[in-house]
N, C-alpha and C positions, 0 to 999 in steps of 0.2 A: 496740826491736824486739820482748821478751817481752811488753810491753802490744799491739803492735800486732797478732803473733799471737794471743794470748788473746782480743781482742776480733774477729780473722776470725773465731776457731773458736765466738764465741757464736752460739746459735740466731736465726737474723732472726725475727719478730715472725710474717710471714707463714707461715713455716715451723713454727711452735708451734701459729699458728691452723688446718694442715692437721693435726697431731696429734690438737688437740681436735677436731676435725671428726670422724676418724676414731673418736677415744673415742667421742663421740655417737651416731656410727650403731652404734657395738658395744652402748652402751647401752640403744639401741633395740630393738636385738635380743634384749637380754635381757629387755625390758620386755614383748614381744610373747608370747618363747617362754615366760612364767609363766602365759598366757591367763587373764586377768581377765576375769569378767564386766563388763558396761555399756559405755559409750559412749566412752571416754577409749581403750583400744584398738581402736579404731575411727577414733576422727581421728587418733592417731599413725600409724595401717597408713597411712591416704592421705594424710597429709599430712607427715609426718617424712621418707620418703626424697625426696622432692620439696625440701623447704627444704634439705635436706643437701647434695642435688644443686647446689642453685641457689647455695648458700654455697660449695660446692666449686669451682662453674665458677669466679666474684668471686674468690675466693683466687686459682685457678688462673691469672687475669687480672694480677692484681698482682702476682703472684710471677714471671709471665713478661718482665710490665713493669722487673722489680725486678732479675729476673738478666741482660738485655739492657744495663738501665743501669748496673750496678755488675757486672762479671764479679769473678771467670771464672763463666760461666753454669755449669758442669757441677761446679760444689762439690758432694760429695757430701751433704750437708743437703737442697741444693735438688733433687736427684735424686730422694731418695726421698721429697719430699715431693709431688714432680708425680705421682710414681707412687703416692702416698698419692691423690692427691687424683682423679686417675683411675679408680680402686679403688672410690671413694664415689660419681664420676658413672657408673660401669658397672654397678654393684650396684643405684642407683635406678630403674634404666630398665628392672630387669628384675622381673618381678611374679612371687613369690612366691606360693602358696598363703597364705590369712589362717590364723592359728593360731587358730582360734575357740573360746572356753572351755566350749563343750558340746559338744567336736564327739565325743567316744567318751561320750555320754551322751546319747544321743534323747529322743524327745518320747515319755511313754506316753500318749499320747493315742491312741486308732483312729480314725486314719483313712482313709477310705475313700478308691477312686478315684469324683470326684463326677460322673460322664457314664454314660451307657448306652452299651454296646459296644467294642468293641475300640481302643485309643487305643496313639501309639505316642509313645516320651520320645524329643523329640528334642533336650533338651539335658540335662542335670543328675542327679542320684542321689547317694547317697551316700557312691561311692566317687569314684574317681581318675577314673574312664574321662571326662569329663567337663571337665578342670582350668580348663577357660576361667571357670566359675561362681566357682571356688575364690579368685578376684581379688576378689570381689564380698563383703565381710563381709558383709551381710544376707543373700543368696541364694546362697551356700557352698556350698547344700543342697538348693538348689532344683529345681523337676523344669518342663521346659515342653512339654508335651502338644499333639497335633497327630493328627489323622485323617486315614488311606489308604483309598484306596480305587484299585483298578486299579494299583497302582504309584506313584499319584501323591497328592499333601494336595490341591489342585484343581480342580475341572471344569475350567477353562479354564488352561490354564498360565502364557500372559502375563498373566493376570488375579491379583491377591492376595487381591483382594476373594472371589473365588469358591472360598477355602479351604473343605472337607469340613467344618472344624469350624465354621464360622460358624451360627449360629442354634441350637447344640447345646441342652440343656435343663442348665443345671449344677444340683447339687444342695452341699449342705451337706455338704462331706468330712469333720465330726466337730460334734460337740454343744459348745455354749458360749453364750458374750455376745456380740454385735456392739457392736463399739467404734467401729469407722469404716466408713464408708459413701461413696464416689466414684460418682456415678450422671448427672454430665454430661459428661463427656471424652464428644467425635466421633467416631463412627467412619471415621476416614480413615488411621491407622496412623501420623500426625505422633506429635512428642514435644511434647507439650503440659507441665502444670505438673509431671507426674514422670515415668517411662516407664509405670509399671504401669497406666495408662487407666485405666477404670474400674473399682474393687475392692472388696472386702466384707476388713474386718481382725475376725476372730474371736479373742476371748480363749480359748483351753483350758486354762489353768491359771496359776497366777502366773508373772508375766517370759517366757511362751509365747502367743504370737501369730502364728494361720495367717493366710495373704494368699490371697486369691483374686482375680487379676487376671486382663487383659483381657476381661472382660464385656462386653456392647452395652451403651450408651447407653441409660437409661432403662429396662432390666431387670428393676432390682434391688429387689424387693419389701419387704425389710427394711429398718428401720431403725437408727441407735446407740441400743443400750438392749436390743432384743430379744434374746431368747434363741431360739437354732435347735439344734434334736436332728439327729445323722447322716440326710441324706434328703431334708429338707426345701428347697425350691425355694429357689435365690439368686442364679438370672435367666438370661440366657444367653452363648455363646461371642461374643464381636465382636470388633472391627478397631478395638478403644483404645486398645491396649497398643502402645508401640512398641520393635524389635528391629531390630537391622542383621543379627542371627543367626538370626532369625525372623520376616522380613516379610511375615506373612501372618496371617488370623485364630487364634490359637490361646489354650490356657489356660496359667496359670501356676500356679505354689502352693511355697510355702515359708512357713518358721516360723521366726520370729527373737525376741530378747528382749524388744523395746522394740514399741510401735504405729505409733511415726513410720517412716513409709518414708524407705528408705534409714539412717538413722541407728540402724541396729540388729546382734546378733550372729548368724548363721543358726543352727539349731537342727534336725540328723537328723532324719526321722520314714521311716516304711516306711508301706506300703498294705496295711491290712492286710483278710482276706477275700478273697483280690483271685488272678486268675490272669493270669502270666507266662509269654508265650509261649506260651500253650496248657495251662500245668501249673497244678495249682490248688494255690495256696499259703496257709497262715495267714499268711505276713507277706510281701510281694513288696517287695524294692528293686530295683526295676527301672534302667537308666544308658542315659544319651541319652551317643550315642558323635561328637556333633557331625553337625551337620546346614544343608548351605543350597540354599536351593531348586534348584541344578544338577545337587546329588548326591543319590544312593539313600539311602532314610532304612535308618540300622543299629542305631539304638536298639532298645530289649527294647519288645515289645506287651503292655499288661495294660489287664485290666478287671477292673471289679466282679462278683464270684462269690460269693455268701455260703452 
């Protein structure tokens, strides 16, 4: 009888496996909250609670398998290990802010707002107001730009294509290298081979790289290799870029570590030169407060003012 107790009270196999599970993701957590630069916190952000999740449910599968066939289903072991393992599928499904390793550390680079006239954010900044961006480790940081005019981003409402900003003249938001260059994406507002459609990837400094996305199609006057000063032409607003948040012509721009889209860290920068709301500021960080085409844009309005 003392062996046969001894061996109910050992931990079943599945039951150690929701423990570790849980170490893991606690691991993770710790891994995240030291924000490393490069690209390894990056695939853990999007793909660690996801495998955790998906080990959790399989666990959770066999262990429900396992206490139906062998009761008493409600042993305390297996109790807390269903609620362990509930714990690790509820925590994965929900998105977190990325802990990004530059994020209290901006870009000194000046850059500018690169359009003439008054532009309003209607997603992104460097603060909180924003958090949907904050899911997104490359674009943490990013800003998505969009013209009013009468109340409205287009001539025609049911029309996308007829966005204010379309055909805008963009210019070089700060001086560097062009490293990458996208200058065939369509403009039809699909999700072609990345979202950002057409885009200009400028170097500003080591492991800093601005994006300049959704451009038209055929634009984009520069090459990889050249170098562009603040100002200088780098083609125009189009309908390449694709958004479920922004389906309509607009501009983008963020700063991340790496050159490959998507597979990189976001990296603060402000506009600087620049007036906000009407106030002319040395550094504007202006915040897109979320925006879709049925609601009033409430984002901050700036432009270039030097």
């Amino acid at each position: 009888m003392a062996t046969e107790s001894k061996s109910s009270a050992r931990p079943e196999a599945w039951v150690v496996a929701a423990w570790l599970i849980v170490a893991a993701e606690l691991g993770l957590a710790v891994f995240l909250g030291l924000k490393r630069p490069g690209v390894a916190p990056v695939k853990a952000y999007l793909y660690g609670p996801w495998l955790l999740a998906l080990a959790a449910f399989l666990v959770g599968v066999f262990g429900l398998w396992r206490s139906i066939r062998r009761p008493p289903f409600g042993a305390t072991q297996r109790l807390v290990a269903f609620g362990l393992l509930f714990f690790v599928v509820g925590t994965a499904s929900y998105g977190l802010p990325f802990p990004a390793a530059r994020s209290t550390r901006p870009t000194l680079a000046r850059i500018r707002v690169p359009v003439a006239g008054e532009w309003t954010v209607a997603w992104g900044g460097v603060d909180d107001a924003s958090a949907i961006w904050r899911t997104r480790p490359d674009r943490c940081f990013a800003y998505v730009l969009v013209q009013e005019r009468d109340g409205s981003t287009r001539a025609s409402p049911s029309d996308p294509a007829s966005a204010h900003a379309r055909g805008a003249t963009v210019l070089a938001p700060a001086s560097g290298t062009v490293v990458r260059v996208v200058n065939d994406v369509p403009d039809d507002g699909a999700l072609h081979a990345d979202d950002l459609g057409n885009h200009v990837v400028i170097e500003l400094a080591p492991d800093e790289f601005l994006f300049v996305s959704g451009l038209e199609r055929g634009s984009i006057p520069v090459a990889a290799g050249a170098t562009v000063a603040a100002g200088d032409a780098l083609g125009r607003v189009g309908f390449s870029a694709f958004s479920p948040l922004c389906p309509e012509p607009h501009l983008g721009l963020h700063v991340q570590d790496t050159p490959e889209p998507f597979w990189g860290q976001g990296i603060p920068f402000y506009f600087w030169e620049s007036a906000q709301n009407g106030q002319k500021l040395p550094r504007a960080a202006p915040a897109g407060r979320g925006w879709f085409p049925a609601r009033a844009l409430t984002g901050d309005r700036v432009r270039h003012e030097p």
